[in-house]
N, C-alpha and C positions, 0 to 999 in steps of 0.2 A: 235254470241252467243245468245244464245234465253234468255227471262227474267228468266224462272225457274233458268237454269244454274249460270245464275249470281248473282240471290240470292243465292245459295248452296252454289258456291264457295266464297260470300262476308263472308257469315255468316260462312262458315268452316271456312276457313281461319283469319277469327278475334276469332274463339274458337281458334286454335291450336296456336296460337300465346301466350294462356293464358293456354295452357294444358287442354281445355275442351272438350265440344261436341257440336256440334250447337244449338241443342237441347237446350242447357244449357244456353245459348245468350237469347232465345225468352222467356227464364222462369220468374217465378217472383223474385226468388232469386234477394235478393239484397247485396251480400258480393262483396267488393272491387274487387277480382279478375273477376266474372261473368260482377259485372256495368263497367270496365274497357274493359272486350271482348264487350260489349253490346255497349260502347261509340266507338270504334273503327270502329265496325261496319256500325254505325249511320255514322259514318264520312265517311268510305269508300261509301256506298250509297249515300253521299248527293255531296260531293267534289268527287270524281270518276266516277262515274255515274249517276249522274244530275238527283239525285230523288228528288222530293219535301219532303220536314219536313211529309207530311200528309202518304205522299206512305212510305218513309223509316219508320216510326211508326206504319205502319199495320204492316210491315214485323217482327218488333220487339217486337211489342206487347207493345207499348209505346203509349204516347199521343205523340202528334207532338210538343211541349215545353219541353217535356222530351229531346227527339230527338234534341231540337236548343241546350239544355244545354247541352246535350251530345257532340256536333258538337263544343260549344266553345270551352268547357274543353280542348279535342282535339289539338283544332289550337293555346289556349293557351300554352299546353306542346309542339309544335312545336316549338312556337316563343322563348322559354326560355330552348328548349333542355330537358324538363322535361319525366318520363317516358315512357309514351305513345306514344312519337317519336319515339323509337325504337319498340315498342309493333307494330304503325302502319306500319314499316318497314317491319316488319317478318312477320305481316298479309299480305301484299301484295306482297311480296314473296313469301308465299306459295299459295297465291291466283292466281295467274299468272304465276307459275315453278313448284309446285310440283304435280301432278295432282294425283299420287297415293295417296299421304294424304289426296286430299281432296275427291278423291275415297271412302279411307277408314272410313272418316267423313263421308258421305252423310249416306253409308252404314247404319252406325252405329247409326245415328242422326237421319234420314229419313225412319227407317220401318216401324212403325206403321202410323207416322202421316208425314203431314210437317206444318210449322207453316207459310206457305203461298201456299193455294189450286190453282188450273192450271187455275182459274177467276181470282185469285188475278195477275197472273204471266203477265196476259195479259194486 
């Protein structure tokens, strides 16, 4: 899987797990439901795919200390069962099973721009 691909599918699949668009992950928006797709995300980059705090934060359009607190939050709702255990569940399920949704996310998330260019992917 080439890097583009793996960012599309990190970032769809951490929106659809929260009802959004990927699009909506890189944005500034900062309401509970988008920082929750946006922490999810952070974590699947950094614990899944061995990105650094610096790389997962271009992609997100974060500082990379956004991105650590993002990654505790995280692994905190892991240890005590808190919401984003299952949040990170179904983002990784659809990240890795559904490929027509995250088809139809890129689609929809990815025509005008992407929020990480084919320099960054490399």
């Amino acid at each position: 899987m080439t890097a583009a691909t793996t960012i599309t599918r990190t970032l769809c699949g951490a929106a659809a797990a929260f009802g959004l668009r990927a699009r909506d992950v890189c944005s500034q928006t900062r309401t509970r439901r988008v920082s929750d797709a946006r922490a999810v995300a952070a974590w699947l980059f950094v614990n899944l795919h061995g990105y650094s705090l610096t790389r997962a934060a271009n992609y997100l359009a974060r500082h990379h200390t956004t991105v650590l607190h993002a990654v505790r939050r995280v692994d905190h709702d892991i240890a005590t069962g808190g919401p984003l255990r299952r949040a990170l569940t179904d983002a990784t399920s659809i990240m890795l099973e559904h490929s027509k949704e995250i088809e139809r996310c890129a689609t929809q998330s990815f025509k005008s721009s992407s929020p990480a260019s084919a320099s960054d992917a490399a």
